[in-house]
VODREN-285619 format. One line per field, with one value per residue: x, y, z of N, C-alpha, C in turn; residue in three letters. Coordinates in steps of 0.1 Angstrom, whole numbers. Example, Ala and Ser with C-alpha at 12.3 -4.5 7.8 and 13.67 -1.06 7.14 Angstrom:
REM VODREN-285619
n.east: c(132 128)
n.north: c(-57 -22)
n.up: c(78 71)
ca.east: c(123 137)
ca.north: c(-45 -11)
ca.up: c(78 71)
c.east: c(132 129)
c.north: c(-33 0)
c.up: c(78 79)
aa: c(ALA SER)
REM end
This chain:
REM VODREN-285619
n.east: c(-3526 -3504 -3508 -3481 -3465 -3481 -3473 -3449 -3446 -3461 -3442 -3419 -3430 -3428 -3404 -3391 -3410 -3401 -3374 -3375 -3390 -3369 -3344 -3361 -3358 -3330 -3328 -3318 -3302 -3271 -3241 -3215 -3201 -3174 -3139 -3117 -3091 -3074 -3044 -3033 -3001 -2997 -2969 -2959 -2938 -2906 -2884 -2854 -2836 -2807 -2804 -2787 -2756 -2739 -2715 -2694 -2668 -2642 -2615 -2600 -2594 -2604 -2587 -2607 -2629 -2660 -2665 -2685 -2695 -2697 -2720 -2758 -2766 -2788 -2823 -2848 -2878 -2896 -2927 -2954 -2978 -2994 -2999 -2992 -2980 -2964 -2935 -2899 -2869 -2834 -2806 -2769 -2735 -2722 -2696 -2692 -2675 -2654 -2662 -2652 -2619 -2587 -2560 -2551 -2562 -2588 -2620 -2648 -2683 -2695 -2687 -2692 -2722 -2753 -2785 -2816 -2834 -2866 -2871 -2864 -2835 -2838 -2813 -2778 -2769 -2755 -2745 -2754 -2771 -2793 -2804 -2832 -2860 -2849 -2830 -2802 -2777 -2764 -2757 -2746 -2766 -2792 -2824 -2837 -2861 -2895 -2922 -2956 -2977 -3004 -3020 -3007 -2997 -2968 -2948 -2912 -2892 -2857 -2830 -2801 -2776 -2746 -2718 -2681 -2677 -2653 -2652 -2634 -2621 -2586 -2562 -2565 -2549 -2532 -2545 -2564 -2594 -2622 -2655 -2686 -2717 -2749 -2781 -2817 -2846 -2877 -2908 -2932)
n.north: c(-1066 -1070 -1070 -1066 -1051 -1030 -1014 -1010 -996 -975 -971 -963 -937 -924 -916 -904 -883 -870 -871 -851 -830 -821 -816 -790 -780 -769 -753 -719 -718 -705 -698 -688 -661 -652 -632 -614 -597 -573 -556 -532 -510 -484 -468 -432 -417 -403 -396 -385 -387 -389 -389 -385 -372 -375 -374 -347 -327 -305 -298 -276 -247 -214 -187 -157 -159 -171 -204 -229 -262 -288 -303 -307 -319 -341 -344 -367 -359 -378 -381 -395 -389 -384 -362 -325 -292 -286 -295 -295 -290 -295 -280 -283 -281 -300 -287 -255 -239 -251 -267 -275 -290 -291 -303 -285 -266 -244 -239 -223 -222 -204 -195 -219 -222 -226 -234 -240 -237 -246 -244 -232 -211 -195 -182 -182 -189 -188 -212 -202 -201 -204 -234 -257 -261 -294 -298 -295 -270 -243 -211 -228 -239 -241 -234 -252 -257 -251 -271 -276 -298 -303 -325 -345 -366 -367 -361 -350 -341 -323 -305 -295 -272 -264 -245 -235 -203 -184 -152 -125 -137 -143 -157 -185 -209 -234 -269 -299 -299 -317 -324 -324 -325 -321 -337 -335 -335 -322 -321 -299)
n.up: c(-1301 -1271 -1239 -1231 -1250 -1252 -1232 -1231 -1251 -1243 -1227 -1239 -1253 -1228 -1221 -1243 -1245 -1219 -1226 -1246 -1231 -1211 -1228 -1239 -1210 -1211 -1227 -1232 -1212 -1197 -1193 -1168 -1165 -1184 -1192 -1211 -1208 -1231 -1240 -1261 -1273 -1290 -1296 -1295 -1316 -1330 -1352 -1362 -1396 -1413 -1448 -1469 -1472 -1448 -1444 -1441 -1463 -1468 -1489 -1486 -1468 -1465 -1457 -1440 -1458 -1472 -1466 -1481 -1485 -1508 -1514 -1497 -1466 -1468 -1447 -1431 -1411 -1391 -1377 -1352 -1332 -1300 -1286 -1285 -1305 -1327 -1343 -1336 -1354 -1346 -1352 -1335 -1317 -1293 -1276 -1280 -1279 -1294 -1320 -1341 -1343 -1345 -1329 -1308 -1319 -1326 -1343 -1339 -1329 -1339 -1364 -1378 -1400 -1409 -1431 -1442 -1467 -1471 -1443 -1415 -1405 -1440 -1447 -1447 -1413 -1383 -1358 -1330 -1309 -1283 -1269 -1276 -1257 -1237 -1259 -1277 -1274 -1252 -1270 -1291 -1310 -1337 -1345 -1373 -1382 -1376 -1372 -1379 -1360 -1361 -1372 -1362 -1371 -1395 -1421 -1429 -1455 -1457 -1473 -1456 -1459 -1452 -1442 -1440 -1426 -1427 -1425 -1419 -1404 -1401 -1396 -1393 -1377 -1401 -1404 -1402 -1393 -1372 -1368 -1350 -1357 -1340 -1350 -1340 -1330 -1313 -1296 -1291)
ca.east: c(-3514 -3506 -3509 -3473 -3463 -3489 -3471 -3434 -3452 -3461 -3422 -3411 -3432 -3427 -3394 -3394 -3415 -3392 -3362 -3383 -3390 -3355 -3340 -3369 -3353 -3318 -3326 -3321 -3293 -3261 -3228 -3207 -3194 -3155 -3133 -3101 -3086 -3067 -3043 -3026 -2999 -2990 -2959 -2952 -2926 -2900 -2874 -2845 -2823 -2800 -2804 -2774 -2744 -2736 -2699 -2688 -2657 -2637 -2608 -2590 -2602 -2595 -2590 -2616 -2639 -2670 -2661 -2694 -2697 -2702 -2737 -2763 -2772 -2806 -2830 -2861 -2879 -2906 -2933 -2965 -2977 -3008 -3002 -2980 -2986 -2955 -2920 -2888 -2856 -2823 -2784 -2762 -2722 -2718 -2690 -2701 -2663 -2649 -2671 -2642 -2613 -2573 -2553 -2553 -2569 -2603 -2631 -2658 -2694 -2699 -2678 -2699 -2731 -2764 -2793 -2824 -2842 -2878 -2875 -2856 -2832 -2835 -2797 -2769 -2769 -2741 -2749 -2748 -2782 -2798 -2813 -2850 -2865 -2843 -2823 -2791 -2763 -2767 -2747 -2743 -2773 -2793 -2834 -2838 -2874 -2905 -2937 -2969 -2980 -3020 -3026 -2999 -2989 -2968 -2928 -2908 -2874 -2852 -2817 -2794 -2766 -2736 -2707 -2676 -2678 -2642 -2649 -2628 -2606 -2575 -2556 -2568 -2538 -2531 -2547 -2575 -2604 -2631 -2664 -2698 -2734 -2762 -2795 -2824 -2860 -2882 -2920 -2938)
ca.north: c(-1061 -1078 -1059 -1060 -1042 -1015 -1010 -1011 -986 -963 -968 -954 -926 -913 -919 -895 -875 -865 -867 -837 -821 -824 -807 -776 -771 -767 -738 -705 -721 -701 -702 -676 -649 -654 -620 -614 -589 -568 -542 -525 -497 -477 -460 -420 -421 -389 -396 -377 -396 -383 -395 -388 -358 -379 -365 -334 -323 -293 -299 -265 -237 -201 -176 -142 -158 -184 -220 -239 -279 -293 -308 -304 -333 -348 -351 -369 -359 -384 -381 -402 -382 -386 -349 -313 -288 -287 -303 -285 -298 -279 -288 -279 -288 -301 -275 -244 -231 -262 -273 -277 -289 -300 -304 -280 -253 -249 -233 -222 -223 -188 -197 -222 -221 -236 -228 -247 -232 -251 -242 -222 -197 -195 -176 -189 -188 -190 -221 -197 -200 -217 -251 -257 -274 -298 -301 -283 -266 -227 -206 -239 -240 -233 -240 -254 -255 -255 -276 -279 -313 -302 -335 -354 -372 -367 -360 -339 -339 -313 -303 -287 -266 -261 -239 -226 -187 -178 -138 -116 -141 -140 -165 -196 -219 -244 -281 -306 -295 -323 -322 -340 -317 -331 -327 -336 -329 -321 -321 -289)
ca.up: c(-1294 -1264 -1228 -1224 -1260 -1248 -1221 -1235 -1261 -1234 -1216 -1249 -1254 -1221 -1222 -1253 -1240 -1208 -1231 -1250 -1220 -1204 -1243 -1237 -1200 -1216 -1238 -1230 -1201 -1201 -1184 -1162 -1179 -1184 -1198 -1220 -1209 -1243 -1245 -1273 -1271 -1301 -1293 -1303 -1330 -1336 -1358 -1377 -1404 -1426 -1461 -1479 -1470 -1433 -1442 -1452 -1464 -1475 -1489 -1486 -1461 -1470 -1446 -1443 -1469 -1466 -1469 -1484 -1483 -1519 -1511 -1487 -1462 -1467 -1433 -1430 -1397 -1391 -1366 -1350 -1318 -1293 -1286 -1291 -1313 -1332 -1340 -1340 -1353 -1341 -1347 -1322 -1312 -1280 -1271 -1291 -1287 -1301 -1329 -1352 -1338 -1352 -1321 -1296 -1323 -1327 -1349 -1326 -1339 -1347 -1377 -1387 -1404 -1416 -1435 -1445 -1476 -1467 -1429 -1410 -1413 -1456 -1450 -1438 -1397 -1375 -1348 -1318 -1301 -1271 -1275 -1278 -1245 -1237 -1269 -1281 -1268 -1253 -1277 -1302 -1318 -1344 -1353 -1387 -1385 -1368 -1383 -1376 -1360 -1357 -1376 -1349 -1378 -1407 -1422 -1442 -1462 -1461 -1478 -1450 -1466 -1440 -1448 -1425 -1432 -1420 -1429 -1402 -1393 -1412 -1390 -1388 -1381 -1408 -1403 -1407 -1386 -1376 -1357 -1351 -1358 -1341 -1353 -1330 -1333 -1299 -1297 -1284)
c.east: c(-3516 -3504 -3490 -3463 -3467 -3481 -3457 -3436 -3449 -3451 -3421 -3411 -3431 -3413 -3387 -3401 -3407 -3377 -3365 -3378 -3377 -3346 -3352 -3363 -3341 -3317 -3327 -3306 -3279 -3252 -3227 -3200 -3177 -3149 -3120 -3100 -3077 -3063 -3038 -3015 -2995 -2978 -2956 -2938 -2919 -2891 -2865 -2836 -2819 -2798 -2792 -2766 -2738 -2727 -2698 -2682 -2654 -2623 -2592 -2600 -2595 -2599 -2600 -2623 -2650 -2666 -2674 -2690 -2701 -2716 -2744 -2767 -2786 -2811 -2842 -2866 -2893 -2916 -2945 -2969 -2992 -3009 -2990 -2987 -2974 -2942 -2912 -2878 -2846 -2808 -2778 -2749 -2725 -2711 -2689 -2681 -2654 -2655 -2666 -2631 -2597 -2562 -2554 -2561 -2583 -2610 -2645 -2674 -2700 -2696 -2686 -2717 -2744 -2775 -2802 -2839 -2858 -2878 -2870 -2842 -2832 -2821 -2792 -2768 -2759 -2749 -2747 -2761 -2783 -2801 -2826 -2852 -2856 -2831 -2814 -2780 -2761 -2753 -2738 -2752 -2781 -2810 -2834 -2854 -2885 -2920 -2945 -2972 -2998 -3025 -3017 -2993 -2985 -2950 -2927 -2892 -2866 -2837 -2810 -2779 -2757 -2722 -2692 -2673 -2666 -2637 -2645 -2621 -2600 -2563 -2559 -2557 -2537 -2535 -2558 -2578 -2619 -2644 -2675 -2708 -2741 -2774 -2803 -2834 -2869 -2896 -2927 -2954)
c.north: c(-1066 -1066 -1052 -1050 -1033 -1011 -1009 -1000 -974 -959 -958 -942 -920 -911 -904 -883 -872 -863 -856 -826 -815 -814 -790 -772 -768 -749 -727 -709 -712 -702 -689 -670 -651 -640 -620 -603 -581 -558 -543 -515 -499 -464 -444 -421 -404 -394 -386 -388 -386 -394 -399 -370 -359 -370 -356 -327 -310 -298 -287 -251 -226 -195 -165 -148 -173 -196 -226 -252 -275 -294 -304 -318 -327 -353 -355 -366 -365 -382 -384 -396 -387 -368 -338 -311 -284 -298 -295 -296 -280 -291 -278 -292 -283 -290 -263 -240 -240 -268 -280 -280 -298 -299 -296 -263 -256 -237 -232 -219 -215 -187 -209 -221 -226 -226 -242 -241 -237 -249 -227 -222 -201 -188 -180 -185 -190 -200 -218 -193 -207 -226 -247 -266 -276 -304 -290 -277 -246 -223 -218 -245 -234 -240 -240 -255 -256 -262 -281 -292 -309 -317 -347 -366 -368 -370 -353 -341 -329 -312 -289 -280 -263 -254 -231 -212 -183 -158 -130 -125 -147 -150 -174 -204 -237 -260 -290 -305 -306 -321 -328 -323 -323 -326 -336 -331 -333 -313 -312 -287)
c.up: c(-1280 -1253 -1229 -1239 -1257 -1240 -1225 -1245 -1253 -1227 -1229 -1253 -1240 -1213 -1232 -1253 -1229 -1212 -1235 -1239 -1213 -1218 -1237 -1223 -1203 -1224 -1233 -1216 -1205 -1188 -1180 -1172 -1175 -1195 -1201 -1214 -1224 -1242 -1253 -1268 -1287 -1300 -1301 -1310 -1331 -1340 -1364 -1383 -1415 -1439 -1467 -1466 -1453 -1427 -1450 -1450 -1471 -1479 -1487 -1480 -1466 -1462 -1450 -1457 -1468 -1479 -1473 -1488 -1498 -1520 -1496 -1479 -1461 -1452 -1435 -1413 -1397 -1374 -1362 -1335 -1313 -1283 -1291 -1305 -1325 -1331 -1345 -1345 -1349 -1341 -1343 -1321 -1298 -1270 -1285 -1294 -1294 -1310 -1338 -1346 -1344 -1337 -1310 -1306 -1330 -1337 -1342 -1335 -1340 -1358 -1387 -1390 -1411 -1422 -1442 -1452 -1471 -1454 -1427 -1404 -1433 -1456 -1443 -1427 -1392 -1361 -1331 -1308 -1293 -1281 -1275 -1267 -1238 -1245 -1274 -1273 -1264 -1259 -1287 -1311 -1324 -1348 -1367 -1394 -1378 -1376 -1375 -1372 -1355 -1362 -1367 -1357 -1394 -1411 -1430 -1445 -1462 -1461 -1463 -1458 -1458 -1451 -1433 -1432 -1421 -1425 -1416 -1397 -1404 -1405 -1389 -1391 -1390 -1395 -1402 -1394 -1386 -1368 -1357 -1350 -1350 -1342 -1349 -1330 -1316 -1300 -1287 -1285)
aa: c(UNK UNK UNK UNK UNK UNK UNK UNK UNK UNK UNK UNK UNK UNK UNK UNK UNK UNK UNK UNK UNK UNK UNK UNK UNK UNK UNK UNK UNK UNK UNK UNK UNK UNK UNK UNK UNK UNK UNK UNK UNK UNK UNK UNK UNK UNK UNK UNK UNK UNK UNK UNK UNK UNK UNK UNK UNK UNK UNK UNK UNK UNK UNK UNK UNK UNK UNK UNK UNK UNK UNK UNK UNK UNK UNK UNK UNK UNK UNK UNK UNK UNK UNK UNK UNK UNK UNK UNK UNK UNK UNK UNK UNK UNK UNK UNK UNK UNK UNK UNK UNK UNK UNK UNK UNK UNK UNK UNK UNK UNK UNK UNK UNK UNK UNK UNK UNK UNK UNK UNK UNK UNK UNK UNK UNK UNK UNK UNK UNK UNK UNK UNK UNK UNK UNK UNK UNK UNK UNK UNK UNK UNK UNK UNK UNK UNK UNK UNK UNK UNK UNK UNK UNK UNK UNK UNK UNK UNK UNK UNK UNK UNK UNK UNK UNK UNK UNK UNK UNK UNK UNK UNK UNK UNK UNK UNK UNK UNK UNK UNK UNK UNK UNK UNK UNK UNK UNK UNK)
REM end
């Protein structure tokens, strides 16, 4: 072997050796810490929908004797909360003495009536209470139920049955009478 092979030998291993070395100071090396920020929301959910019975008709009122609807409307009241320990629903007319109304004559909502077998009232009610909270109409509404939200989530279906109960009034002037319910659920 000639001097200068030894010596081109030894370039290489220490060449190899310092690349080595140079890899072993690498390890364990880390960068600046860099952060994501992430948020999420999950929005509180209260729903009411009416299933089926939107509209409901009478086709022939009788004086001094209770008028019931054919069917009952269907409500789902859906609810996803991050607090409250209950949910009410409550229908209520806007103007309690106008609930019903054919031209300048009116059906006032003492006359008409709800009931909601699975909640509340189980007997037909007259729509003449305060609101709940912020919901309802003083002397035009009526709670149909109060439920439990200890689990802050759940729902429920329930058949409303509405009727106009014209007992004691023996005048009501002939003509088609229309009006708007609203039913509204409010988280306590």
């Amino acid at each position: 072997m000639t001097l200068f092979t030894k010596w081109a030998l030894l370039g290489v291993a220490a060449a190899m050796s310092l690349g080595a070395t140079s890899a072993h100071a690498q390890v364990g090396l880390t960068s600046s810490l860099a952060t994501v920020q992430i948020n999420a929301t999950k929005s509180s959910v209260l729903t009411v929908a009416v299933n089926s019975g939107g509209t409901q008709t009478l086709a022939s009122l009788t004086d001094n004797a209770a008028n019931p609807f054919a069917g009952p409307v269907s409500v789902t009241t859906t609810w996803d909360l991050n607090a409250g320990t209950s949910v009410v629903l409550v229908g209520s007319f806007a103007t309690p003495a106008q609930a019903l109304a054919s031209g300048g004559n009116f059906i006032t909502s003492a006359f008409v009536k709800g009931r909601m077998t699975t909640g509340t009232p189980i007997s037909f009610t007259a729509f003449t209470a305060a609101g709940v909270g912020t919901i309802g109409t003083a002397g035009g509404s009526l709670t149909l139920f109060t439920q439990s939200a200890a689990g802050l989530a759940g729902n429920r279906t329930d058949n409303l049955d509405l009727e106009v109960d014209l007992t004691g009034h023996a005048n009501l002037v002939p003509g088609t009478y229309s009006g708007t319910l609203n039913l509204q659920a409010i988280v306590q």
